[in-house]
ZAMARGU-4260 file (C-alpha; in steps of 0.2 Angstrom, whole numbers, plus 5000, padded with zeros to 4 digits):
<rodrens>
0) 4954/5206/4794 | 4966/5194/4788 | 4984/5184/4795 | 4997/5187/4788 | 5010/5173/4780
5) 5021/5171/4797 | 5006/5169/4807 | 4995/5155/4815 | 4978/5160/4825 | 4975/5151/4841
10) 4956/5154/4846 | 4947/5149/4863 | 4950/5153/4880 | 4958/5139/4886 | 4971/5138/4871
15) 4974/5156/4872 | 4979/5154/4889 | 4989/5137/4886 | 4999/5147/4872 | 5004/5161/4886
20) 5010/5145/4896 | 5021/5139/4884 | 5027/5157/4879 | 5022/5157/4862 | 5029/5172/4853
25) 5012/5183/4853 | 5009/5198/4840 | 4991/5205/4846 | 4973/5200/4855 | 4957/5201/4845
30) 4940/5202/4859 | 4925/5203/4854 | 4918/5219/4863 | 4904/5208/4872 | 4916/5196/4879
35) 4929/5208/4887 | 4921/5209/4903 | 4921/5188/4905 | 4940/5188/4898 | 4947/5204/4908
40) 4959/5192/4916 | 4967/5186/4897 | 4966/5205/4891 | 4974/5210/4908 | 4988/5200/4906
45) 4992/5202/4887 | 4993/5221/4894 | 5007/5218/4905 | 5015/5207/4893 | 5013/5224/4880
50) 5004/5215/4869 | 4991/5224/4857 | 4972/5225/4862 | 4960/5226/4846 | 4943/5221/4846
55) 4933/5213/4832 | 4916/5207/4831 | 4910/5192/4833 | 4907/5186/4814 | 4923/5193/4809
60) 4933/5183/4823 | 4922/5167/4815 | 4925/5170/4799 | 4943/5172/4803 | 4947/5157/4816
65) 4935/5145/4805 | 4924/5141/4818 | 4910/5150/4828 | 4918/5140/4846 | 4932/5152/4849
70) 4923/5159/4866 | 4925/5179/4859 | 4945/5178/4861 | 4959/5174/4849 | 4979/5176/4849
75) 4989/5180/4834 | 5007/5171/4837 | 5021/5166/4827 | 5021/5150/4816 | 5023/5136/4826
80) 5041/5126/4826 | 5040/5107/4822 | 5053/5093/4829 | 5060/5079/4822 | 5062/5062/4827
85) 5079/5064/4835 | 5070/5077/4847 | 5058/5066/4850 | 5072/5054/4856 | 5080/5066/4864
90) 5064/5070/4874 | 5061/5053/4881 | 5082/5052/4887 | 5078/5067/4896 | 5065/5062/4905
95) 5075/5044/4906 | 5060/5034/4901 | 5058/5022/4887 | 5054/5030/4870 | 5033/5032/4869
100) 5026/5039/4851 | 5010/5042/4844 | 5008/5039/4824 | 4992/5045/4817 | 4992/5039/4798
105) 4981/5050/4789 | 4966/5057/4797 | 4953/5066/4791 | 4943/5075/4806 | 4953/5090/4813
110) 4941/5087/4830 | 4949/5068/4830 | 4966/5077/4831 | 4965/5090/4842 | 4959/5076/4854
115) 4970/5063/4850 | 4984/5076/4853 | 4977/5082/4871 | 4976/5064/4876 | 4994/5060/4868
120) 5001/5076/4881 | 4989/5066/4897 | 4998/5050/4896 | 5016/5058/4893 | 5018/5054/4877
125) 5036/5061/4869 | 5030/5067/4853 | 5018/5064/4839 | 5023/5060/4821 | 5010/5061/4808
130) 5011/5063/4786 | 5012/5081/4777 | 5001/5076/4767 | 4982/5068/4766 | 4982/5071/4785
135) 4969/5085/4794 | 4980/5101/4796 | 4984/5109/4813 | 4969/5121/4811 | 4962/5131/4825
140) 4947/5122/4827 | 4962/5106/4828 | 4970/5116/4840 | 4954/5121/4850 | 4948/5104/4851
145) 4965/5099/4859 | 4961/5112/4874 | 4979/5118/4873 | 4988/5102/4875 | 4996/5104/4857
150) 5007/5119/4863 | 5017/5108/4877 | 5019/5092/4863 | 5032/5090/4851 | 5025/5087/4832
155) 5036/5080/4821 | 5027/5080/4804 | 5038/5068/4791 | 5036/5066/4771 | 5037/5047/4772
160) 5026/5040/4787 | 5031/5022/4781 | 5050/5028/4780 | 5051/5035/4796 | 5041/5018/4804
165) 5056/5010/4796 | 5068/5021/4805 | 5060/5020/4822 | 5061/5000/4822 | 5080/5002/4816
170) 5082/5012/4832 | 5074/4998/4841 | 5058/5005/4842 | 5041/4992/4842 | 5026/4999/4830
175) 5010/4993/4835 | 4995/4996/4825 | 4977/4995/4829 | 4969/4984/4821 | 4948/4980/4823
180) 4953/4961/4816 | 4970/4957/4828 | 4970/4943/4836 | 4974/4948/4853 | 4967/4963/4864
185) 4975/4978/4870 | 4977/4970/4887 | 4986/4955/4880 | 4997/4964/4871 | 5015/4967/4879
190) 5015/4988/4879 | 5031/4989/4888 | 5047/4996/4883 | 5052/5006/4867 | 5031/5008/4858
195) 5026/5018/4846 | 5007/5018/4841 | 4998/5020/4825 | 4981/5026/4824 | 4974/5024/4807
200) 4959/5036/4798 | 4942/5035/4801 | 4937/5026/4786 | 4952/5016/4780 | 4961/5013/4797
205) 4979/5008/4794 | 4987/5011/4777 | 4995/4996/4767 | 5012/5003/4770 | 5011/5009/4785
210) 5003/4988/4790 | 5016/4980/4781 | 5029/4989/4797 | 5020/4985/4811 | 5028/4971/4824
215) 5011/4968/4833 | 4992/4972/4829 | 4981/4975/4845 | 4961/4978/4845 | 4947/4984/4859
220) 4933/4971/4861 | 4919/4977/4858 | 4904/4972/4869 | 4890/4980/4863 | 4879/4980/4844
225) 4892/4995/4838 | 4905/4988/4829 | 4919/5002/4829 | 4925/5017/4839 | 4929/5034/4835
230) 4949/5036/4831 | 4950/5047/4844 | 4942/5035/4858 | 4949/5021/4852 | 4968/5028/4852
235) 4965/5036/4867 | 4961/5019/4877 | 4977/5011/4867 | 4987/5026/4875 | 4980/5026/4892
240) 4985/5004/4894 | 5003/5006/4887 | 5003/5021/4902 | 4996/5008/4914 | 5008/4992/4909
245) 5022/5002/4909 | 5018/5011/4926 | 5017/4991/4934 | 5027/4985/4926 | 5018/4969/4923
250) 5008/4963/4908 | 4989/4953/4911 | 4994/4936/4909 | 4978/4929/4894 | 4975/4912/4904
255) 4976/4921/4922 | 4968/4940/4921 | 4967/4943/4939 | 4986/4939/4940 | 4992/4954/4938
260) 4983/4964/4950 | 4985/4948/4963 | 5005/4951/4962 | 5003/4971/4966 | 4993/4968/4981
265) 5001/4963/4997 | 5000/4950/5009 | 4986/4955/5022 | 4997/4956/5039 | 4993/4946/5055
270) 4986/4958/5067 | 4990/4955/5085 | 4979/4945/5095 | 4973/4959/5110 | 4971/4950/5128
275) 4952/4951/5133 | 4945/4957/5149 | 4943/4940/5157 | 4958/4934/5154 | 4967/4949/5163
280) 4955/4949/5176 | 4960/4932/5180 | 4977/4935/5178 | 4975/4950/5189 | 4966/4940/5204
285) 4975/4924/5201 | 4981/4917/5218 | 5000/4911/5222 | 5002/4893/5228 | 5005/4888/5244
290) 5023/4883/5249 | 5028/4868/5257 | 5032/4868/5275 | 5052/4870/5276 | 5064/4851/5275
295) 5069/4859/5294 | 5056/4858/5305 | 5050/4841/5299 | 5068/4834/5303 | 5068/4843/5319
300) 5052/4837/5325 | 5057/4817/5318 | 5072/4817/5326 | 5071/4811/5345 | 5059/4797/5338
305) 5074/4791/5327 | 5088/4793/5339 | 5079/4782/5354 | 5073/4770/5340 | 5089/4768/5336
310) 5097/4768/5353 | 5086/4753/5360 | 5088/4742/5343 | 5106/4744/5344 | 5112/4741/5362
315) 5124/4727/5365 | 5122/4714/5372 | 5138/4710/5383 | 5128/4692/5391 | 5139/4694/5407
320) 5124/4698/5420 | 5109/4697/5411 | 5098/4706/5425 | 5107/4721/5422 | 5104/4723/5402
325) 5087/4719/5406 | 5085/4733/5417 | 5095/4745/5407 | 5084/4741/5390 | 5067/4742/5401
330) 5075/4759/5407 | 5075/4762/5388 | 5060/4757/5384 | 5050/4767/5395 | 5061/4783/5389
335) 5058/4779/5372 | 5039/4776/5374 | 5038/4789/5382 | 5044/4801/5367 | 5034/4789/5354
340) 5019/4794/5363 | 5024/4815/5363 | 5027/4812/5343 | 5010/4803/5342 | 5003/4815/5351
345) 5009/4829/5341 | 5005/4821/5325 | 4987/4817/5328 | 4982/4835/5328 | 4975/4843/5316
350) 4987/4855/5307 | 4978/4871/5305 | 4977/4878/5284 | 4987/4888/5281 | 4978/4905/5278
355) 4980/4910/5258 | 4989/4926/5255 | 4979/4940/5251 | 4975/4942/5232 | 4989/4958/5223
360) 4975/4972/5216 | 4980/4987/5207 | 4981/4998/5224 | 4998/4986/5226 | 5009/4990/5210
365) 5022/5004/5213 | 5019/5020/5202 | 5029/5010/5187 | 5016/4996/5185 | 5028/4984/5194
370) 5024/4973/5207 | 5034/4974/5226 | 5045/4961/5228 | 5040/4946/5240 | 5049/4944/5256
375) 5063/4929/5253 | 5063/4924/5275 | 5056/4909/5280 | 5038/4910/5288 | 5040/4899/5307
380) 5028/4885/5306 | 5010/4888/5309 | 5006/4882/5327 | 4992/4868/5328 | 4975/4868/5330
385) 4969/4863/5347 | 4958/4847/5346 | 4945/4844/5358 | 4953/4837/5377 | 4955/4819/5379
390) 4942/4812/5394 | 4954/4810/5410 | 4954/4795/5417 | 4945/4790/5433 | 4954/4795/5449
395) 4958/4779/5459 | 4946/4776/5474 | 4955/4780/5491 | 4959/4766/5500 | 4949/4764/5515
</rodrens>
């Protein structure tokens, strides 16, 4: 069994399944007999989509697909269409996003291809440019390694890598080149903005024309006794920190690494500070303060002692019969005493305390949580402790 000229073979059964996904125009459906109880969901759905079911055997499919990891399935589609750059464009104004390319320049390994182009799709890249010629094809075994992700990319194969390099930056487009020598990291590199990538071959890493058009050069550090990565690994950690830069926004500054990351998170807020038990139960059980006894009652109780002070310090003097004013002023007098000793009296008694109100509990607040208002009328005085009787005095003896 051989394809035809106007046919591709896409093997595997994720690939397969990718390829239905993306609609790809289908001609027939090779199983291998064993497999076709594992893939009935693949050949069920290629016989509602009226898609010819042949089987093969197993060595025939290898044979065919160039690889014995096709899994027992393979679809037979129509060639594939290819971009060019101004779709590529076009792509990343749809989306409104800044342009973001991946260049491969010359590799050898279809594996490193098909993995490159499956991480390429992850991190939203907009298309993929890469040589006609000296450059791994789109095989199957390219296309298996790439798990499907190659039928949602847009490939834009190019004669003249270098020329269209020189294209991109004319349409203001940075090239950035990894490098294994560059002076400054990945993470010191600004990735922002309009980036295109270039992952050179396994052995030779960037071509000289394709170096001569780069704007900047960025390496991985290495930390280990291995001196290099895979071209797959190594673009795909390139890819995966232009996707982090440009989701923040911010690039690591080389003297402050943490700064970054300290300006995405946010100031801790103050939490609010929660009363604790003791300090409601004493504001709970905290008792009012005693009022003063009312301005009235101490006027009205001071008052006869000022009016007869007054009224004996102030009576004239007419000197016409002295006899008389000295009567009228002992008359006074004795009156006066007489309410001095009441006042004394009064005053030398103990004033009783004044019992404390009783303490508001919980069984007091209304159904709202509110408290009853206080009564605003003025309490009379309290009356006055009783001291102990004063000894009589002896009763004069009778006279005989």
């Amino acid at each position: 069994m051989e394809l035809g000229p106007d046919e591709e073979l896409v093997a595997g059964r994720r690939p397969v399944e990718e390829a239905f996904v993306a609609r790809r125009p289908a001609r027939r459906l090779l199983v291998v007999p064993q497999r076709r109880q594992a893939l009935e969901r693949i050949v069920l759905h290629a016989t509602n989509l009226r898609i010819p079911i042949v089987e093969v055997e197993g060595g025939s499919l290898t044979a065919l697909a160039g690889f014995d990891g096709h899994q027992g399935v393979a679809l037979v589609v129509e060639p594939r269409i290819f971009a060019g750059i101004d779709d590529v464009l076009a792509r990343a104004a749809e989306r409104g996003e800044p342009p973001f390319i991946l260049v491969l320049d010359s590799l050898e390994d279809p594996h490193n291809v098909g993995t490159l182009l499956r991480s390429a799709e992850a991190a939203g890249v907009h298309g993929v440019l890469f040589p006609t010629h000296r450059q791994a094809p789109l095989s199957p075994s390219a296309v298996k390694a790439s798990a499907g992700a190659i039928e949602h990319l847009l490939l834009a194969p190019v004669d003249d890598l270098a020329g269209a390099l020189t294209d991109l930056r004319a349409r203001g487009i940075r090239i950035a080149g990894a490098d294994s020598e560059a002076s400054l990291t990945a993470r010191e590199t600004d990735l922002r903005g309009p980036l295109a990538i270039v992952v050179g071959s396994e052995g030779q890493g960037l071509g000289p024309t394709v170096r001569r058009r780069a704007d900047v050069f960025m390496r991985i550090p290495m930390r280990g006794a291995v001196g290099s990565l895979n071209a797959a690994v190594a673009g795909s950690i390139l890819l995966f920190e232009a996707v982090a830069q440009r989701d923040s926004g911010i690039r690591s500054d080389p003297a402050a690494p943490g700064a970054a990351a300290a300006a995405l998170v946010p100031p801790a807020e103050e939490e609010p500070k929660v009363p604790t038990a003791k300090a409601a139960r004493t504001a709970t059980t905290a008792k009012p303060r005693q009022k003063a006894l009312p301005a009235a009652t101490v006027a009205t109780t001071a008052a006869p002692v000022t009016r007869a002070t007054k009224a004996t310090t102030t009576a004239p003097d007419t000197g016409n019969s002295a006899k008389p004013a000295k009567a009228r002023v002992s008359a006074r007098s004795k009156r006066t005493g007489v309410a001095a000793a009441k006042v004394s009296k009064s005053k030398s008694k103990p004033a009783a305390a004044a019992a404390p109100e009783p303490a508001s509990t919980d069984d007091d607040l209304l159904p709202g949580g509110e408290r009853p208002a206080r009564s605003t009328a003025k309490r009379p005085p309290p009356a006055p402790a009783r001291g102990p009787k004063a000894a009589s005095p002896p009763a004069d003896p009778a006279p005989d």
